[in-house]
N, C-alpha and C positions, 0 to 999 in steps of 0.2 A: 386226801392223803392216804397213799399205802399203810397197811397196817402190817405189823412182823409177821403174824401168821398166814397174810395174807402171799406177800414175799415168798413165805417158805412151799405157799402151794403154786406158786408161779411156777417158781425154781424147779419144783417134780415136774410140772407141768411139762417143762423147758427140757428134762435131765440132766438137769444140773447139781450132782452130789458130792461137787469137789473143793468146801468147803465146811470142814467142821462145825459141827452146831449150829449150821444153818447161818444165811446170808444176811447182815446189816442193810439197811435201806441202801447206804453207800455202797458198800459191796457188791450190791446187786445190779445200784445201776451205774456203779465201773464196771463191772463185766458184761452187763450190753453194751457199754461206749468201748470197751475193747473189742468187739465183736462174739459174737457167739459162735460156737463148733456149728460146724454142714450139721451134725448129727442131730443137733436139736429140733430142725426140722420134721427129719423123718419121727423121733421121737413124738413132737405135737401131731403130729400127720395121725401116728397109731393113737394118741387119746383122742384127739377130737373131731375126726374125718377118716377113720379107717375105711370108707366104703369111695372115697374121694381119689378118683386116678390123678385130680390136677390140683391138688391141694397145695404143694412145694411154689406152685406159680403164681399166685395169691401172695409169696411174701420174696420170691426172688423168681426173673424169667428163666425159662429150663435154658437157656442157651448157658446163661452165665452162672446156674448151676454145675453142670456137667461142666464146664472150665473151671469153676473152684474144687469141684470134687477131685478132679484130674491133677490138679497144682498144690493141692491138698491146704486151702486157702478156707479162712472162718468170713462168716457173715458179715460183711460192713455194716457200720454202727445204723442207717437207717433200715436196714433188712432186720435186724437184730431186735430194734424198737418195732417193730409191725410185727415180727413174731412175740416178745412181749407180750404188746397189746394181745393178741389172739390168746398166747398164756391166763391173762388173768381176765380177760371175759369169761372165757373157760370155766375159770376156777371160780370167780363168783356164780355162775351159771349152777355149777356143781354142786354149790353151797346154799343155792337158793332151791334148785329142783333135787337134789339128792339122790339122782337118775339121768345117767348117761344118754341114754336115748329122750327124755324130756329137755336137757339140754343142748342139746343137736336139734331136734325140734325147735325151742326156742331162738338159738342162734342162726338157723337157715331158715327160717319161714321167713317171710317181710310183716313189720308191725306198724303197725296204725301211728307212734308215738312217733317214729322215725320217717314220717311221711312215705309210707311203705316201701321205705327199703330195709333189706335184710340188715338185723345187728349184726353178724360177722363183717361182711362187708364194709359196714358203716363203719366196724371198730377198729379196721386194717387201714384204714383211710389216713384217719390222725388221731392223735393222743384226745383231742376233743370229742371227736367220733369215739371212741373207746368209754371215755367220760360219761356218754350219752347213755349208752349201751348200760356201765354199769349203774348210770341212776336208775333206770326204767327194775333194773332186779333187783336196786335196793328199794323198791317202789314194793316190790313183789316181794321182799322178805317179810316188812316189815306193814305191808295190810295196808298200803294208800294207792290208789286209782293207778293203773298200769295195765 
């Protein structure tokens, strides 16, 4: 289960500040089922892959970015949930290393736990990949085998 805090570091995550007082569980995830702005892409692109030329492809193909940008069209609801997911591995990553560069480390190396494939990767996949990703760093907050 999401936690509210957790939500609210998604939503920075995302750039999402167009809700007062920060976003209800509901809230949050009506506005990934309505789709997300182009913009929150590039926004995650600058936290958590700024060194990343092909980061945007990873959650939509550049063909059918470049036609949403142009039509000025938001992210379909399953583009929406893959950046999500990315959102809040992030943000527990964030929470668990306290260090932007250790969590990019963690997130793009491949890990032992994951049959060595990368957690991002794994987390963009599906909601269960995602799931995976953030038990291994709730492994890692809280001091059990990870």
């Amino acid at each position: 289960m999401i936690q509210g805090s957790e939500i609210q570091q998604m939503a920075a995550v995302l750039g999402l500040d167009d809700i007062r007082g920060g976003y209800t569980g509901f809230a949050f995830s009506q506005r990934i089922a309505d789709g997300l702005p182009l913009r929150a892409i590039e926004h995650v692109h600058r936290v958590v892959a700024p060194g990343s030329r092909d980061f945007s492809t990873l959650v939509i193909p550049k063909q059918t970015l470049l036609r949403r940008r142009r039509k000025r069209e938001s992210l379909n609801r399953n583009e929406s949930e893959r950046l999500a997911r990315i959102a809040r591995v992030w943000a527990m990553a964030i929470d668990v290393y306290r260090d932007e560069g250790m969590a990019r480390t963690f997130l793009t190396r491949p890990h032992p736990m994951l049959d060595g494939r990368v957690p991002l990767d794994v987390a963009i996949v599906t909601g269960y990949g995602a799931e995976a990703v953030v038990e291994i760093l709730g492994r890692l907050k809280y001091g059990s085998a990870a």
